[in-house]
C-alpha positions in Angstrom: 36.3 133.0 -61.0 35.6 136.3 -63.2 33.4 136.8 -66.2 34.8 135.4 -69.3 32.4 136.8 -72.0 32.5 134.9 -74.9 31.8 131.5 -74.7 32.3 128.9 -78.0 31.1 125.5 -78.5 32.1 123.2 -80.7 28.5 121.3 -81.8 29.1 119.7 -85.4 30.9 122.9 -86.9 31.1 123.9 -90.5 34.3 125.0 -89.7 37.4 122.4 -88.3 37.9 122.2 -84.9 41.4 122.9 -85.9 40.7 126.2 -87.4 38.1 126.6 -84.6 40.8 126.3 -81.4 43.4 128.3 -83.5 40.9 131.2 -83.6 39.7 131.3 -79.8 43.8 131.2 -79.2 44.6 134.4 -81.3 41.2 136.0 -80.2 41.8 135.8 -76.6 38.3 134.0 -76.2 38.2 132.2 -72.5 36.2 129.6 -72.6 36.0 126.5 -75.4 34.1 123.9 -75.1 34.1 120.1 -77.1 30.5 119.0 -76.9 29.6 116.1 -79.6 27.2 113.5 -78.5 27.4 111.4 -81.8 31.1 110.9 -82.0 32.5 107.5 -80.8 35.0 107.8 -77.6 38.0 107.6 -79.7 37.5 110.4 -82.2 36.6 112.7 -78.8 39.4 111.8 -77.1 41.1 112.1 -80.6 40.0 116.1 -81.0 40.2 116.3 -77.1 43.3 116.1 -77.4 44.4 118.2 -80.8 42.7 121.2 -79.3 43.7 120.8 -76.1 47.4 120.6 -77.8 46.3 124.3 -79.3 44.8 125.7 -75.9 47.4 125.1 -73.8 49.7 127.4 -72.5 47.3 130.2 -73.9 44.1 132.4 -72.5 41.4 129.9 -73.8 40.3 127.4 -71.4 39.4 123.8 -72.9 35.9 122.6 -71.6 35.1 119.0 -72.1 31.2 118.5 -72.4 29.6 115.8 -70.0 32.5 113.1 -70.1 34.1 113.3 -66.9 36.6 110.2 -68.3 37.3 112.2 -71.6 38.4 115.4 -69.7 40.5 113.3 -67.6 42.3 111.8 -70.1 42.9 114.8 -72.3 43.7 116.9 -69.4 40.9 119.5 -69.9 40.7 122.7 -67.9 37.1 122.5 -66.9 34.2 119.6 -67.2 30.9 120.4 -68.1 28.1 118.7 -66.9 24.4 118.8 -67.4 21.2 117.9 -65.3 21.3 114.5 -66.8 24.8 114.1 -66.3 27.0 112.5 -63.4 27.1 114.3 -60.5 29.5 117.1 -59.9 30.8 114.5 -56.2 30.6 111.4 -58.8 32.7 113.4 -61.1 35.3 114.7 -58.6 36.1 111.0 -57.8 37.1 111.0 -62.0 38.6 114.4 -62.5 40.1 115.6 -59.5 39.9 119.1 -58.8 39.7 119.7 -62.1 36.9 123.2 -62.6 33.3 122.4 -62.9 30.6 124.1 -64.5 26.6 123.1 -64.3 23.5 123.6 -66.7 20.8 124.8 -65.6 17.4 125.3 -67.1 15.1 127.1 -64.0 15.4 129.3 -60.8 15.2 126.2 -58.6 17.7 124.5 -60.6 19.9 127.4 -60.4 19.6 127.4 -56.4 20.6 123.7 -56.1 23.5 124.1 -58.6 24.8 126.9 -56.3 24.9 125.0 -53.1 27.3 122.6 -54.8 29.5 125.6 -55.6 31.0 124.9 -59.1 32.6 127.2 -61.2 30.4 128.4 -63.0 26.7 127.8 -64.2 24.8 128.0 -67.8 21.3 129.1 -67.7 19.0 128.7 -70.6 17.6 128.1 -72.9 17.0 132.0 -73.0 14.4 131.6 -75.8 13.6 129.1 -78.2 16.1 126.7 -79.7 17.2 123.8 -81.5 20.6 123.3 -81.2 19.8 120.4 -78.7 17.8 117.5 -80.0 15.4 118.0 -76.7 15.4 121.2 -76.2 14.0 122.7 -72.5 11.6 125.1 -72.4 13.0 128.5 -72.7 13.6 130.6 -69.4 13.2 134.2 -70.8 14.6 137.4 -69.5 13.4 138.1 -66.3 14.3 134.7 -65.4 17.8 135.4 -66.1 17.8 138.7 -64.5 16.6 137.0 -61.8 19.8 134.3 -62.0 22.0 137.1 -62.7 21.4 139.0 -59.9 21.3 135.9 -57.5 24.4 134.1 -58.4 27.8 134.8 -57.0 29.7 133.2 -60.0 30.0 133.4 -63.6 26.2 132.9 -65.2 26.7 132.0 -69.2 23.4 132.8 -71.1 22.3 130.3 -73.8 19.7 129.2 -76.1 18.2 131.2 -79.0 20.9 133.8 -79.0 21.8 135.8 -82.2 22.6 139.2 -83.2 19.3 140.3 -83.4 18.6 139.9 -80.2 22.0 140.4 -77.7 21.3 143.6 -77.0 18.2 142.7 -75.2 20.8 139.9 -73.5 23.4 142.0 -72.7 21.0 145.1 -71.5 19.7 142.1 -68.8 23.4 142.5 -67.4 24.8 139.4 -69.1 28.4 138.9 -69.1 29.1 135.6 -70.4 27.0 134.7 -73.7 27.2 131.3 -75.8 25.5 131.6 -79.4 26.0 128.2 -80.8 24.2 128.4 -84.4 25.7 131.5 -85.4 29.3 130.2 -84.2 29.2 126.7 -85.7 26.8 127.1 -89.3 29.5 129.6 -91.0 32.6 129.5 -93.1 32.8 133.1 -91.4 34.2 132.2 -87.8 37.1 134.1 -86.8 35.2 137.2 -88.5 32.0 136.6 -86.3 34.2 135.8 -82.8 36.0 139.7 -83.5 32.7 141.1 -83.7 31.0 139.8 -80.8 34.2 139.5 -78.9 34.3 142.9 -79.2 30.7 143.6 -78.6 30.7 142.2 -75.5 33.9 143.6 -74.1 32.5 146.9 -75.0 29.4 146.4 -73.4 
């Protein structure tokens, strides 16, 4: 699988997920994922299904966070799973051969996640965050130099990123960034995925 760059998830937006989808379709953005741990299983498989309606046929994968059932059912290009989660055998049984990606939160993590060869891996929280309710403890930059230079597959960094520091990020030799905050708390989306779109194309 090649890089992707930009990578957008949908975590109680300010925006609709309508508005959201439509904007990762005309801006060529890869990778979109649903992740809402508070919504009941029929209003995710409800906006499952409405964005995967505006994803497909076009450039921007649709990710379905954690539920392996959910994806299933709305026909999802990739599942996402975290280290909590079901695991990526237990989820094949479920999905198929749908694509998988993995979270990962440490170097060891990182190497076990590997062995099980899915698509693609997050690693993070880069620095401090609360975009999760239990946050893990941040794994910094040379950690994710570290992962960067060890993985053979896609590595998304996450946690704590904003424009202030994504240089720093991208200067570690990060391809694949997800900035969840500064996607999901503005009226301003399409205007901010442009900039960093093109930010990290450039880069």
């Amino acid at each position: 699988m090649e890089d992707f760059g930009l990578y957008i998830i949908i975590t109680n937006p300010q925006s609709s997920y309508r508005s959201i989808a439509e904007s990762c379709v005309e801006r060529g953005v890869k990778m979109l994922q649903l992740r809402e741990k508070s919504l009941s299983d029929k209003e995710l498989i409800r906006l499952g299904k409405e964005i995967r309606d505006i994803t497909r046929g076009s450039e921007t994968s649709f990710v379905i966070n954690d539920r392996a059932d959910i994806a299933a059912i709305c026909e999802a290009d990739f599942l996402h799973l975290g280290q909590d989660d079901m695991s990526m055998e237990e989820a094949r049984k479920i999905v198929g051969d749908m694509k998988i990606g993995l979270s990962t939160h440490s170097i060891q993590q990182v190497k076990e996640a590997l062995v099980q060869k899915p698509d693609y891996i997050g690693f993070g929280p880069v620095y401090p965050t609360n975009a999760k309710a239990r946050p893990d403890q941040p794994v910094g930059i040379e950690q994710l130099k570290q992962v960067l230079n060890m993985a053979t597959i896609p590595v998304v960094a996450i946690g704590g990123i904003f424009p202030e520091n994504i240089q720093t990020i991208l200067s570690a030799g990060a391809k694949n960034i997800a900035m969840v905050r500064h996607f999901m708390q503005t009226d301003q989306f399409d205007e901010r995925v442009l900039e960093f779109t093109n930010l990290i194309n450039k880069k």
